[in-house]
PDB file as gemmi writes it, atoms N, CA and C in Angstrom:
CRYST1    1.000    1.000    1.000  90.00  90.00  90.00 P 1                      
ATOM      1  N   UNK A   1     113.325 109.762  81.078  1.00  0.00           N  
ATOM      2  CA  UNK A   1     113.044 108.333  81.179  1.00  0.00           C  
ATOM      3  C   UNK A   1     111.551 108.161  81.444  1.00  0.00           C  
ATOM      4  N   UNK A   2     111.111 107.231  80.727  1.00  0.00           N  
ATOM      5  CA  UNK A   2     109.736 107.095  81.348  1.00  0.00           C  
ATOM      6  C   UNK A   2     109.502 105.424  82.556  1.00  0.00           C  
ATOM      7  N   UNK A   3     109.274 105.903  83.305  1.00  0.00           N  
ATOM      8  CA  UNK A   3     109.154 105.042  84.429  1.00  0.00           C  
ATOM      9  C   UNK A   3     107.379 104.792  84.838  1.00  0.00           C  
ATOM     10  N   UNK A   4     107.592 103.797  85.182  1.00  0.00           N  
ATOM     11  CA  UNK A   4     106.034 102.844  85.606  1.00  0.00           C  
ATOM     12  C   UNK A   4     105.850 103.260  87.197  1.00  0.00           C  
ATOM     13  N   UNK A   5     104.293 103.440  87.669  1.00  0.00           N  
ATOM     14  CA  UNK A   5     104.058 103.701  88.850  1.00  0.00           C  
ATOM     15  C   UNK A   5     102.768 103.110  89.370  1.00  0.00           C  
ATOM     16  N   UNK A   6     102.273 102.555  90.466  1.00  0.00           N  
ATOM     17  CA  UNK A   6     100.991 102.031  90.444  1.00  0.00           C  
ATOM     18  C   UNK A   6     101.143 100.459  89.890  1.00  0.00           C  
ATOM     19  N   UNK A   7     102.507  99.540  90.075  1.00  0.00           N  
ATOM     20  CA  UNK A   7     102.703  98.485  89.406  1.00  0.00           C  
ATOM     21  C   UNK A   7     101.687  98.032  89.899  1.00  0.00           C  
ATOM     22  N   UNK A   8     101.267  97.834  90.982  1.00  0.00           N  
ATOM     23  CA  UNK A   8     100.399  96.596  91.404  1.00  0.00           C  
ATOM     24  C   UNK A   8      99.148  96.499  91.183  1.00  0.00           C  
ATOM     25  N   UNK A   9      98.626  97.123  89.947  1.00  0.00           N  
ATOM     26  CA  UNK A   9      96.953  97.086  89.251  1.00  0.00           C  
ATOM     27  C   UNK A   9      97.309  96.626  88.271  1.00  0.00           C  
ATOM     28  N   UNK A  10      96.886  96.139  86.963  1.00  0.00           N  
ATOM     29  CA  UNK A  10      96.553  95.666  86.248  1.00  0.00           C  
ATOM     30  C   UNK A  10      96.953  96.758  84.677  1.00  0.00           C  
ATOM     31  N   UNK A  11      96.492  97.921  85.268  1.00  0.00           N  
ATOM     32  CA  UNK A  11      97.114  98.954  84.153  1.00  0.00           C  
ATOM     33  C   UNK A  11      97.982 100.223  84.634  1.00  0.00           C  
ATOM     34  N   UNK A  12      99.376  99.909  85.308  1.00  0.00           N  
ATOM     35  CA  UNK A  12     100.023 100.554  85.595  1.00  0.00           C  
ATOM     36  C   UNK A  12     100.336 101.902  84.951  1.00  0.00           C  
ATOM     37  N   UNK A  13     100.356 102.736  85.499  1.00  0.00           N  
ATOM     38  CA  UNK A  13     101.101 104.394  85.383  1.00  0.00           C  
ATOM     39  C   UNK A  13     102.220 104.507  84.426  1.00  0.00           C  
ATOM     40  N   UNK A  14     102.105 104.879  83.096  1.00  0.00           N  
ATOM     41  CA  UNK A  14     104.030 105.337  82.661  1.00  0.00           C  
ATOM     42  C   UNK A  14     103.834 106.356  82.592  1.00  0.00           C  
ATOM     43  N   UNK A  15     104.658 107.191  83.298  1.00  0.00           N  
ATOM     44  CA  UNK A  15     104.923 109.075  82.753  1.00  0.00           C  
ATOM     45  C   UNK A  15     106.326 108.887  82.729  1.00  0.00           C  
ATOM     46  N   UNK A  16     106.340 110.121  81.848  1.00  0.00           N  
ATOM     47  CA  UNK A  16     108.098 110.523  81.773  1.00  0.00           C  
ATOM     48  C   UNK A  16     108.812 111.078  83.098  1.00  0.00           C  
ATOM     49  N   UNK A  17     109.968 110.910  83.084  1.00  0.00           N  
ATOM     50  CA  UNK A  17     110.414 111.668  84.683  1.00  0.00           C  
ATOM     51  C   UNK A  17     111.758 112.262  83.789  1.00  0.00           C  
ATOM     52  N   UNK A  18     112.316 113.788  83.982  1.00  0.00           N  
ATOM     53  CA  UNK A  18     113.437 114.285  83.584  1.00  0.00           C  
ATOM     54  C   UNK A  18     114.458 114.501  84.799  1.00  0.00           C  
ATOM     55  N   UNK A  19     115.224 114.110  84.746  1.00  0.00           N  
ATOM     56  CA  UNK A  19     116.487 114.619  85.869  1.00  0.00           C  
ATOM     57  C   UNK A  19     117.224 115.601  85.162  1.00  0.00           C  
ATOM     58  N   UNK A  20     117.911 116.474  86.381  1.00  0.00           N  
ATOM     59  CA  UNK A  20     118.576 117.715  85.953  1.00  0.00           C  
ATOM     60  C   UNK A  20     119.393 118.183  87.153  1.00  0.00           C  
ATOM     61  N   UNK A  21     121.017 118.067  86.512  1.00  0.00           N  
ATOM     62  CA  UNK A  21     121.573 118.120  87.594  1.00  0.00           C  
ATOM     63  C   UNK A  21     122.224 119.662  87.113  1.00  0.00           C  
ATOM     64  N   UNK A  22     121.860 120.248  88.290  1.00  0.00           N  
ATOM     65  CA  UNK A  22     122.603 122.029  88.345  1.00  0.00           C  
ATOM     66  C   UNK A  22     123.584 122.064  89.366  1.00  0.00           C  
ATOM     67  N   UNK A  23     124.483 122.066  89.371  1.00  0.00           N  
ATOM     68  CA  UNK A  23     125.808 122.251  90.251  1.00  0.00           C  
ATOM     69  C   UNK A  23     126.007 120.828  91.037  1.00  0.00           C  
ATOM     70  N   UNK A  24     125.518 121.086  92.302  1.00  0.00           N  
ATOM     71  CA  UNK A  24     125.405 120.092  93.052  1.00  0.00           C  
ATOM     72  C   UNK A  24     124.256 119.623  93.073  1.00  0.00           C  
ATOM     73  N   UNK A  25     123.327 119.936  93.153  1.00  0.00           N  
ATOM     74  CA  UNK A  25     121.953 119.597  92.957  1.00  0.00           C  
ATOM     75  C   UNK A  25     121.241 118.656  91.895  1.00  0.00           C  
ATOM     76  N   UNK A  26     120.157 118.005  92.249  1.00  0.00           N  
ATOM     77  CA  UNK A  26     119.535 116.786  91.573  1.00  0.00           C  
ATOM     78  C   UNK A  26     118.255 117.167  91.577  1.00  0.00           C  
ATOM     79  N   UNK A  27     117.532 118.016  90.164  1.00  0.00           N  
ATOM     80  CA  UNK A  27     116.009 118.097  90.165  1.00  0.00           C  
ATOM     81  C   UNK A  27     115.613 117.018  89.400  1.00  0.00           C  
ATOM     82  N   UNK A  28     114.461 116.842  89.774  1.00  0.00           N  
ATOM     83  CA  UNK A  28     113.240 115.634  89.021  1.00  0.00           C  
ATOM     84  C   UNK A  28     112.404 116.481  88.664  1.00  0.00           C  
ATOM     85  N   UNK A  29     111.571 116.207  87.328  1.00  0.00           N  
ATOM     86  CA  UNK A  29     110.392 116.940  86.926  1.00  0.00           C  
ATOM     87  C   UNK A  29     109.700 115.676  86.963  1.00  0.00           C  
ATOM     88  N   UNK A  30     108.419 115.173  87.304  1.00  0.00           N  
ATOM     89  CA  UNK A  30     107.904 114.427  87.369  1.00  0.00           C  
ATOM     90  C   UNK A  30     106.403 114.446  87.687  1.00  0.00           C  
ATOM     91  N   UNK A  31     105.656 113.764  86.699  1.00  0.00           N  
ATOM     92  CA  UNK A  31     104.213 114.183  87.871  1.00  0.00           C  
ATOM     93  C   UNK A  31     103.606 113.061  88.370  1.00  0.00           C  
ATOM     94  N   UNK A  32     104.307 112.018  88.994  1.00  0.00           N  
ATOM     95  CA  UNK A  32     103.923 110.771  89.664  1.00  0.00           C  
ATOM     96  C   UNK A  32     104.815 110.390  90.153  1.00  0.00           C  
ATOM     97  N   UNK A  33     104.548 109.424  91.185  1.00  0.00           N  
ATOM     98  CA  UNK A  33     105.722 108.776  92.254  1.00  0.00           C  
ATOM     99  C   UNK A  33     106.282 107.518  91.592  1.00  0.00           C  
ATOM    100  N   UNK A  34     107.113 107.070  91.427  1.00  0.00           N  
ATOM    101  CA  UNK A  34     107.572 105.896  91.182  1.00  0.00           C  
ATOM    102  C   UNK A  34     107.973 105.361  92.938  1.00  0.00           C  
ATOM    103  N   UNK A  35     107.737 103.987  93.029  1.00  0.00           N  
ATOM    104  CA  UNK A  35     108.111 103.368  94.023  1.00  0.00           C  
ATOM    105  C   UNK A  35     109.830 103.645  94.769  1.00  0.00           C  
ATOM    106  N   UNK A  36     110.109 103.610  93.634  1.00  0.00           N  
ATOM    107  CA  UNK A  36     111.551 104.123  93.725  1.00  0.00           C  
ATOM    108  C   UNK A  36     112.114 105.177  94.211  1.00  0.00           C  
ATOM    109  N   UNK A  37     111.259 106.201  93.891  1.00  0.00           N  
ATOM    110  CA  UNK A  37     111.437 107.126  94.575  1.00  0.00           C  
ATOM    111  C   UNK A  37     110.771 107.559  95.629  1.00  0.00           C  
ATOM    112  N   UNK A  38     109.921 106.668  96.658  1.00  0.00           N  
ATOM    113  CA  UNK A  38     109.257 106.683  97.346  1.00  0.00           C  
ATOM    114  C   UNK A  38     110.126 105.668  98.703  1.00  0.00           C  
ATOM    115  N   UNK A  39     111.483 105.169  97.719  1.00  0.00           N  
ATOM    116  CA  UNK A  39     112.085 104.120  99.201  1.00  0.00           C  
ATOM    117  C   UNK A  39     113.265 104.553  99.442  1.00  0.00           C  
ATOM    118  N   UNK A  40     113.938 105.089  98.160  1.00  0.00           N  
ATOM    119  CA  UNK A  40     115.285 105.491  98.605  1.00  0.00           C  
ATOM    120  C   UNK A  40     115.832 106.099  99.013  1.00  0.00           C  
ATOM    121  N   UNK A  41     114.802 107.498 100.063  1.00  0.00           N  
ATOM    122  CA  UNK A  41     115.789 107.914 101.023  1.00  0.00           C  
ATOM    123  C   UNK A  41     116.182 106.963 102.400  1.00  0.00           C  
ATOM    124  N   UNK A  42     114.975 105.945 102.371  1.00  0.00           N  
ATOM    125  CA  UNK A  42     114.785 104.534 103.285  1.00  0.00           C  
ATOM    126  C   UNK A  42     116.429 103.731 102.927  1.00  0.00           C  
ATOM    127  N   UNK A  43     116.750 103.902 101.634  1.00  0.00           N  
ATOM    128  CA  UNK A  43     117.694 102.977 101.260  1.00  0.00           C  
ATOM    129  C   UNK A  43     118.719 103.727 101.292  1.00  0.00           C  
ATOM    130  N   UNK A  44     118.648 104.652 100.875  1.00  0.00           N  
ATOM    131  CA  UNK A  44     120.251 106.054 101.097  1.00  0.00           C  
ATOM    132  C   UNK A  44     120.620 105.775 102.808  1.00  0.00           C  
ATOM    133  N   UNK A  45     120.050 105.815 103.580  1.00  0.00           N  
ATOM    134  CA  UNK A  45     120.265 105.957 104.718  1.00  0.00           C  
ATOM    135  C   UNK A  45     120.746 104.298 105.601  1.00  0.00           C  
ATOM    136  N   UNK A  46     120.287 103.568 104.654  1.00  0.00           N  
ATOM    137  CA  UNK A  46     120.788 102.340 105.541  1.00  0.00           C  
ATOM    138  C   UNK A  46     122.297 101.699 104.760  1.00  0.00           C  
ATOM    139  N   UNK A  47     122.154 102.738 103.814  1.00  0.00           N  
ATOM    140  CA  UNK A  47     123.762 102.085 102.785  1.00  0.00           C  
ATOM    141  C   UNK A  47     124.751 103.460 103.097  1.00  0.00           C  
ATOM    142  N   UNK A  48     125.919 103.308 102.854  1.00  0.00           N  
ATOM    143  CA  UNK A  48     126.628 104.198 103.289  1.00  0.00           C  
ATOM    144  C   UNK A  48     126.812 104.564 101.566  1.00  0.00           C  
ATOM    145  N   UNK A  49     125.556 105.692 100.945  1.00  0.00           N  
ATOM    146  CA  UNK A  49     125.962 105.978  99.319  1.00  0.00           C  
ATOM    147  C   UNK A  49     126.404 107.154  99.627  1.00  0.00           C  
ATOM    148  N   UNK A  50     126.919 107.865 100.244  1.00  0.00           N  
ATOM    149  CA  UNK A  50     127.356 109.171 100.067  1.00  0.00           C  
ATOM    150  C   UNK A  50     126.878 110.207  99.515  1.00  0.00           C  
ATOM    151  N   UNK A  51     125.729 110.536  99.595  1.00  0.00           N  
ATOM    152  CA  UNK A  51     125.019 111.121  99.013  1.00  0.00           C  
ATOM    153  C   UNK A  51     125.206 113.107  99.349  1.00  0.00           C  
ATOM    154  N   UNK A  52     126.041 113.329  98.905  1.00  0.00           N  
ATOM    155  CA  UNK A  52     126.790 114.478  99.174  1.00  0.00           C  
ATOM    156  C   UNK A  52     126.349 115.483  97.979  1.00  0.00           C  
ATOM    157  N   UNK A  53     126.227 114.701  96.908  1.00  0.00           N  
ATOM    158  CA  UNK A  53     126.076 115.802  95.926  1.00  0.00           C  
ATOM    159  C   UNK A  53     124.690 115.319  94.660  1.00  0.00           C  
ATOM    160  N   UNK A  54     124.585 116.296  93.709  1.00  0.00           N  
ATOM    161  CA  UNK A  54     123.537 115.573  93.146  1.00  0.00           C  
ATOM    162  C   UNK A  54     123.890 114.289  92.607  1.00  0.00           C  
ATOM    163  N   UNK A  55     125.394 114.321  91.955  1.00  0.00           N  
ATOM    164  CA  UNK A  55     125.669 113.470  90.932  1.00  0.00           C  
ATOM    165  C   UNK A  55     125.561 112.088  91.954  1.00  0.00           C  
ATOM    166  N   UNK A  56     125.750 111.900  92.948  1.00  0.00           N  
ATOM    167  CA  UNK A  56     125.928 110.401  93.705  1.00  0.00           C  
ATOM    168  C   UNK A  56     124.578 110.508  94.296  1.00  0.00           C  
ATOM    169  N   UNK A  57     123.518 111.310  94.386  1.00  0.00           N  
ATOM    170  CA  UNK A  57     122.239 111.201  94.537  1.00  0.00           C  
ATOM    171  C   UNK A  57     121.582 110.441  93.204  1.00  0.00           C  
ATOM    172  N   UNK A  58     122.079 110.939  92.112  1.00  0.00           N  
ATOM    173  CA  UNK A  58     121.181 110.801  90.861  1.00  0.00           C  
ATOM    174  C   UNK A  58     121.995 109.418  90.619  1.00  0.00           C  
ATOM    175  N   UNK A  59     123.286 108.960  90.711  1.00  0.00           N  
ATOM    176  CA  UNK A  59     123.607 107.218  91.066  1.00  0.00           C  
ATOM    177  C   UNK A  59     123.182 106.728  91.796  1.00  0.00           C  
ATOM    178  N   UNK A  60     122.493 106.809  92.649  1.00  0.00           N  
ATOM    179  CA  UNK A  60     121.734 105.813  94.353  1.00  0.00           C  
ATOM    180  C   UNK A  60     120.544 105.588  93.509  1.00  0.00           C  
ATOM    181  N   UNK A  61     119.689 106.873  92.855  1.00  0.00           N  
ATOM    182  CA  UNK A  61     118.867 106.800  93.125  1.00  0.00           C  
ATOM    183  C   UNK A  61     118.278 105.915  91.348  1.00  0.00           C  
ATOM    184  N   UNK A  62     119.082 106.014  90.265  1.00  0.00           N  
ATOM    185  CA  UNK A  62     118.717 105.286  89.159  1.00  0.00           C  
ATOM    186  C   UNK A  62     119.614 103.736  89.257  1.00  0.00           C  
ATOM    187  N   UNK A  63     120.561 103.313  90.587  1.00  0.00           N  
ATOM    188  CA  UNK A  63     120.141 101.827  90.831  1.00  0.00           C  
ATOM    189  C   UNK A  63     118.974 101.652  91.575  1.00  0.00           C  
ATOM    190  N   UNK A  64     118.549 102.356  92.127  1.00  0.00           N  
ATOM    191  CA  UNK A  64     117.189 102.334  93.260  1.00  0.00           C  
ATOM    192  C   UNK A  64     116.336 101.652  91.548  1.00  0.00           C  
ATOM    193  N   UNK A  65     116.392 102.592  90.865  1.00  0.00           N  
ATOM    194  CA  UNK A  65     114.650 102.351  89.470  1.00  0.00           C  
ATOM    195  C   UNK A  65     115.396 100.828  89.039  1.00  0.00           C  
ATOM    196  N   UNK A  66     116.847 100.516  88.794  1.00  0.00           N  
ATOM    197  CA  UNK A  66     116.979  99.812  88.270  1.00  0.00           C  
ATOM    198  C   UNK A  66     116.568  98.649  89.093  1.00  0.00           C  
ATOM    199  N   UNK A  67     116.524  98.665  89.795  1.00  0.00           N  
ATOM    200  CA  UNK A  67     116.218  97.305  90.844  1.00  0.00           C  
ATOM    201  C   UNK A  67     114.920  97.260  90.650  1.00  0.00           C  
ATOM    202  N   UNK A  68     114.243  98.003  90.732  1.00  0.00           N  
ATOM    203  CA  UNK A  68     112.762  98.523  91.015  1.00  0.00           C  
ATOM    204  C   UNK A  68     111.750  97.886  89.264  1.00  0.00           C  
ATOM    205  N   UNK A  69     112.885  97.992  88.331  1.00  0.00           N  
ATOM    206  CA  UNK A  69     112.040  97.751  86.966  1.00  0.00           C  
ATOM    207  C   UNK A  69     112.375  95.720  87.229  1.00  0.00           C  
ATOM    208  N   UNK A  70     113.637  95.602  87.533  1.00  0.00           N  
ATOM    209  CA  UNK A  70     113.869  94.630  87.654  1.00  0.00           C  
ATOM    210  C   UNK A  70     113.350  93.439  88.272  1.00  0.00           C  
ATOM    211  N   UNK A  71     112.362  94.443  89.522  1.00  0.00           N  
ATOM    212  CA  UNK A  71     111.187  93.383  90.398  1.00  0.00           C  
ATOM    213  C   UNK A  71     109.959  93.139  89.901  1.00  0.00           C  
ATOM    214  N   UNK A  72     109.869  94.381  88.955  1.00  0.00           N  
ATOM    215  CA  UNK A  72     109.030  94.189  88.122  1.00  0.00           C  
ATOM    216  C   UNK A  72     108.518  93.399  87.200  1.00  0.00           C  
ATOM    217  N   UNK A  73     109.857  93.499  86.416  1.00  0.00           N  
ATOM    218  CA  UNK A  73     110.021  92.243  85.294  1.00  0.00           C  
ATOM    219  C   UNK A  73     109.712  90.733  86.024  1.00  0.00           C  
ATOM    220  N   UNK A  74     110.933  90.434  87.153  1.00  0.00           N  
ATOM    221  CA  UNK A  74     110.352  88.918  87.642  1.00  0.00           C  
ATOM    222  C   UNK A  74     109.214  89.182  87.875  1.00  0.00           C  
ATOM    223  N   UNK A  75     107.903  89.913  88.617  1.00  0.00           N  
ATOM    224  CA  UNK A  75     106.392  89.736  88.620  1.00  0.00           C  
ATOM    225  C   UNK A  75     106.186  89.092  87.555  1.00  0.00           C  
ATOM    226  N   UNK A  76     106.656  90.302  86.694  1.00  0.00           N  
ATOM    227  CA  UNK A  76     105.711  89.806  85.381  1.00  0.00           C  
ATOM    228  C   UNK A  76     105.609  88.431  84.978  1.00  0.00           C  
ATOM    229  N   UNK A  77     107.463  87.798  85.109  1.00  0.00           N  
ATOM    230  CA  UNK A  77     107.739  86.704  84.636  1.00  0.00           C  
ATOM    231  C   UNK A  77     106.899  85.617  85.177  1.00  0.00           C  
ATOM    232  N   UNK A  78     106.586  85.749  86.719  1.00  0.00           N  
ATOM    233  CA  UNK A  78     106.284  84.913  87.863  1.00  0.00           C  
ATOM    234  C   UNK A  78     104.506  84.464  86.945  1.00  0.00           C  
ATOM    235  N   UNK A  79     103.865  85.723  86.597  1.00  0.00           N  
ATOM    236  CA  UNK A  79     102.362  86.186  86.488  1.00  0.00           C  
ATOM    237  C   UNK A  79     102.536  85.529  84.910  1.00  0.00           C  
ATOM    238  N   UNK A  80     103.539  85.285  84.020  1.00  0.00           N  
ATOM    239  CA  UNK A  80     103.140  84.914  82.958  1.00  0.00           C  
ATOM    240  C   UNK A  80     103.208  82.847  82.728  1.00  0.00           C  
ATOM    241  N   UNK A  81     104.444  82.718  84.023  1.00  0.00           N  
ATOM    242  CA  UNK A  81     104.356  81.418  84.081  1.00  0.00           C  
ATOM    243  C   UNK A  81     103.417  80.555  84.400  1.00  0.00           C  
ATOM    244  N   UNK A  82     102.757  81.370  85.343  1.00  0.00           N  
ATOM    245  CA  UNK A  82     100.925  80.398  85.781  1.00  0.00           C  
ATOM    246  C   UNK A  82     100.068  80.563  85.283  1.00  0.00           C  
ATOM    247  N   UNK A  83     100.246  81.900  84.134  1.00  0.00           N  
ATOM    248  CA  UNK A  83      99.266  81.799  83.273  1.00  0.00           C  
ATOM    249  C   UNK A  83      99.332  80.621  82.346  1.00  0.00           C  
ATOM    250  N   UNK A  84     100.520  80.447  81.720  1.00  0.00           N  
ATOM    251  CA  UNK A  84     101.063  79.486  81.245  1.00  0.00           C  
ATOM    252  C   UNK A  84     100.808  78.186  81.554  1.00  0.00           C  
ATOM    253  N   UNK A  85     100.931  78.064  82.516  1.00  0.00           N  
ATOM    254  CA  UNK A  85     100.618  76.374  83.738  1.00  0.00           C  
ATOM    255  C   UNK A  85      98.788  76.268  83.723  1.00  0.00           C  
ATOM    256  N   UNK A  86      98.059  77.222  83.705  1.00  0.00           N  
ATOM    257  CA  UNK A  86      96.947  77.084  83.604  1.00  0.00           C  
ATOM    258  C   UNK A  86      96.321  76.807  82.350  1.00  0.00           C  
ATOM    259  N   UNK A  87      97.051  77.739  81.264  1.00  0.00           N  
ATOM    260  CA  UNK A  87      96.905  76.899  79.681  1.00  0.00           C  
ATOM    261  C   UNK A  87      96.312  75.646  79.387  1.00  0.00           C  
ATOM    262  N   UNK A  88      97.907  75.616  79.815  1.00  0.00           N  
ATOM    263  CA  UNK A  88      98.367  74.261  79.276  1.00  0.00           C  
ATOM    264  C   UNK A  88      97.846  72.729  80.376  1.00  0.00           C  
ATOM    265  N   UNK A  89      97.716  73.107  81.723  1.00  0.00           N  
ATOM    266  CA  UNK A  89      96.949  72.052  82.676  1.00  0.00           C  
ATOM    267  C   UNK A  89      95.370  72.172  82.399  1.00  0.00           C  
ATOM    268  N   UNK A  90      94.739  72.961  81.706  1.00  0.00           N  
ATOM    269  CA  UNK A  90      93.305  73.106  81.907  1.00  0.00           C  
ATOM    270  C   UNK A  90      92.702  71.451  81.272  1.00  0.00           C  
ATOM    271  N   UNK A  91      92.224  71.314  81.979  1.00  0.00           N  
ATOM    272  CA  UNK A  91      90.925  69.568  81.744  1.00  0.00           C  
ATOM    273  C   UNK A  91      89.912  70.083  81.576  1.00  0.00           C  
ATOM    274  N   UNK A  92      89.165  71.334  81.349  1.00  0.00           N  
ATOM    275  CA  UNK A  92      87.832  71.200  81.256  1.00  0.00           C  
ATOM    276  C   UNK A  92      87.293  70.634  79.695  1.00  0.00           C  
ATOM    277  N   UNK A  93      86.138  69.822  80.211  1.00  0.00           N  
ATOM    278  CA  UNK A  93      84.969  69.437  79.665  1.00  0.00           C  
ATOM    279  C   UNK A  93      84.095  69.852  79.074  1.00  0.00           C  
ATOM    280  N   UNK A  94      84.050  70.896  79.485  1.00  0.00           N  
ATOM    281  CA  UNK A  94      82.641  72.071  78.854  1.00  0.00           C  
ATOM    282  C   UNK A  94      83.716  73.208  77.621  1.00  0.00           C  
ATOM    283  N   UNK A  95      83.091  73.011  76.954  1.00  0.00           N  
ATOM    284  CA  UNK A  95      83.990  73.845  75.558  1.00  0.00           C  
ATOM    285  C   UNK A  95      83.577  75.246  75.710  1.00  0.00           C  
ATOM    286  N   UNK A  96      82.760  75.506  76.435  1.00  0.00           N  
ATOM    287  CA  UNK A  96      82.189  77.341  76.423  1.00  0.00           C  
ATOM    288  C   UNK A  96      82.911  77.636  77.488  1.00  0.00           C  
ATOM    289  N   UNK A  97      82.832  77.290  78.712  1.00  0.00           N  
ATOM    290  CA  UNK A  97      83.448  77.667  79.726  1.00  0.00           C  
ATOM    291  C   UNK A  97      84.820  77.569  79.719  1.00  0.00           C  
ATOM    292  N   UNK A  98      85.487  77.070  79.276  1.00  0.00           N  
ATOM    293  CA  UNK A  98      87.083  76.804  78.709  1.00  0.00           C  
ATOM    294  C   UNK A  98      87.383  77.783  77.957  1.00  0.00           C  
ATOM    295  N   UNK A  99      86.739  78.160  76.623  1.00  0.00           N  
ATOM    296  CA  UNK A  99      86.814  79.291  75.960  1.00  0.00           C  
ATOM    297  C   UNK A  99      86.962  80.994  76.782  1.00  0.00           C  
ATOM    298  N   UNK A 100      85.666  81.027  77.116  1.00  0.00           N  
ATOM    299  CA  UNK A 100      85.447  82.289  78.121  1.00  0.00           C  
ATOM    300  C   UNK A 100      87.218  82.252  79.342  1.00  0.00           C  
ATOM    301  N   UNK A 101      87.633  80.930  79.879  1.00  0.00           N  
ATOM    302  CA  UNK A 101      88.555  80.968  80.418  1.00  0.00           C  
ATOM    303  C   UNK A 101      89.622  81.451  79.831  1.00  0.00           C  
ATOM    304  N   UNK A 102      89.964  80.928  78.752  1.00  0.00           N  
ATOM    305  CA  UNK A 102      90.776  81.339  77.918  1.00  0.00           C  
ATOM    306  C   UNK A 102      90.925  82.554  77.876  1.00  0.00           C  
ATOM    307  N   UNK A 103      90.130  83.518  77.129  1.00  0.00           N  
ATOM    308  CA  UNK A 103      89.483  84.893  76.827  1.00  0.00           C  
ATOM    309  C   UNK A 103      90.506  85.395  77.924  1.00  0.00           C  
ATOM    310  N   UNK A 104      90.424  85.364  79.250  1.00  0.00           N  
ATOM    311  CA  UNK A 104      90.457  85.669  80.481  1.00  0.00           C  
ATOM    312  C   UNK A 104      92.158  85.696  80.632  1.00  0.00           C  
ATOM    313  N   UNK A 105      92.354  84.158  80.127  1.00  0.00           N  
ATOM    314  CA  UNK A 105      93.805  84.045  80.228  1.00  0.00           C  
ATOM    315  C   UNK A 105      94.512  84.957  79.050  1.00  0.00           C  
ATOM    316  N   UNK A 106      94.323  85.091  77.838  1.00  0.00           N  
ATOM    317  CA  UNK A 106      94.510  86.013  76.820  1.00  0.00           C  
ATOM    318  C   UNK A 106      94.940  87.168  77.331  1.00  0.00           C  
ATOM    319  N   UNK A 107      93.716  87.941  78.291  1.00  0.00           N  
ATOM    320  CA  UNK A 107      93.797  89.166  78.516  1.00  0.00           C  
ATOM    321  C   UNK A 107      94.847  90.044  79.423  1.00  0.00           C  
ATOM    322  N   UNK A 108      95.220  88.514  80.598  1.00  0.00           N  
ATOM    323  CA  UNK A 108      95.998  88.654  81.618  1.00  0.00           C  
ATOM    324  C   UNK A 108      97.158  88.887  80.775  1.00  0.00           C  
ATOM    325  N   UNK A 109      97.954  87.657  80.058  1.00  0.00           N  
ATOM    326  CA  UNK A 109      99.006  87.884  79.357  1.00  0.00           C  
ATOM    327  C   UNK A 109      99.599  89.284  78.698  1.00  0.00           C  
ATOM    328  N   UNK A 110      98.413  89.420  78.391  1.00  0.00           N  
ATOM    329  CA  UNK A 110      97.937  91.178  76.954  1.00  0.00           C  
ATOM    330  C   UNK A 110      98.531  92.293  78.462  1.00  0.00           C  
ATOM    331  N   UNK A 111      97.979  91.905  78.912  1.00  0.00           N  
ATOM    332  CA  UNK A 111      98.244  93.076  80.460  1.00  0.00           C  
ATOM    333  C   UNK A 111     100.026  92.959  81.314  1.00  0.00           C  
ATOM    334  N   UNK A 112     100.921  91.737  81.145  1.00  0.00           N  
ATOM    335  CA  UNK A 112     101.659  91.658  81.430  1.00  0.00           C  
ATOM    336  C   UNK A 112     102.202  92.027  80.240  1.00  0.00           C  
ATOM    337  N   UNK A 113     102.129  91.650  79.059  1.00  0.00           N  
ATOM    338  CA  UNK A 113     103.114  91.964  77.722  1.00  0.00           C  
ATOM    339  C   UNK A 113     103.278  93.491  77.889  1.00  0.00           C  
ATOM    340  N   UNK A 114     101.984  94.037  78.632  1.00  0.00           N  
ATOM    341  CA  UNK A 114     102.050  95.704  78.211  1.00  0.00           C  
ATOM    342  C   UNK A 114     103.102  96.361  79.071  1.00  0.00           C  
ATOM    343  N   UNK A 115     102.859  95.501  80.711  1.00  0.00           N  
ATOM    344  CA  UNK A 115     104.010  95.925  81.250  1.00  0.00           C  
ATOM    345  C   UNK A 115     105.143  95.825  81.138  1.00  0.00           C  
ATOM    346  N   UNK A 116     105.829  95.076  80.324  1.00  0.00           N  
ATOM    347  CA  UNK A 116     106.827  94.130  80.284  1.00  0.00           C  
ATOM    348  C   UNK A 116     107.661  94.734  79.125  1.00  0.00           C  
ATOM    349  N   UNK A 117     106.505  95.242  78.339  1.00  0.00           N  
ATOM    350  CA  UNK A 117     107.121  95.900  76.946  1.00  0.00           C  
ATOM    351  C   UNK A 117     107.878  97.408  77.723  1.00  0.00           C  
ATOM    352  N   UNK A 118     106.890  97.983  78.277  1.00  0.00           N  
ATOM    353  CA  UNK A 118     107.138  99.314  78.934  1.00  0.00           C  
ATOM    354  C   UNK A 118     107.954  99.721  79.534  1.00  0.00           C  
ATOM    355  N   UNK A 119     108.913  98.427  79.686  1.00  0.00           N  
ATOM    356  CA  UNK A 119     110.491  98.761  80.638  1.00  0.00           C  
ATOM    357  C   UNK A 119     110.745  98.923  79.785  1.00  0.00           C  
TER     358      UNK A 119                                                      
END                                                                             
């Protein structure tokens, strides 16, 4: 799976992450943290997931990403609606400076589409 890391900049992290379950056991190959996997032993421990073996580790822990892409997405949604509201409310007067704004607003969008595509 390739998962996003570093959401909260502007040009977030995707690397691939492989899971691999050997008996009981749950390996990750990965060479970056996803948030996700940075909370859910926080979250294993306050839910009663049973985390006994890999296979109910490797279920805790891909609703953990699923939630995790999912907060993502509303950002994005949240970050594309005021871009939106700013569009479309802008009054300026000055046609250069409106433009250059624009530009600006363009780019933001371009930067959420990228994340947004990437789930």
């Amino acid at each position: 799976a390739t998962l996003p890391a570093q959401t909260e900049v502007d040009d977030p992290l995707m690397s691939p992450v492989t899971f691999v379950l050997a008996g009981t056991r749950l390996i990750t190959v990965r060479y970056h943290e996803p948030k996700a996997f940075k909370t859910f032993p926080q979250r294993a421990e306050k839910v009663a997931t049973g985390c006994t073996s890999g296979d109910t580790i490797l279920i805790g822990l891909l609703e953990a990403i699923v939630d995790r892409l999912a907060d993502i997405l509303e950002r994005a949604g949240r970050d594309i609606e005021a871009i939106s509201r700013d569009i479309f409310e802008a009054r300026s007067t000055k046609v250069s400076k409106r433009n250059r704004d624009f530009q600006e607003l363009l780019k933001a969008i371009g930067r959420k589409e990228d994340i947004a595509s990437s789930i």
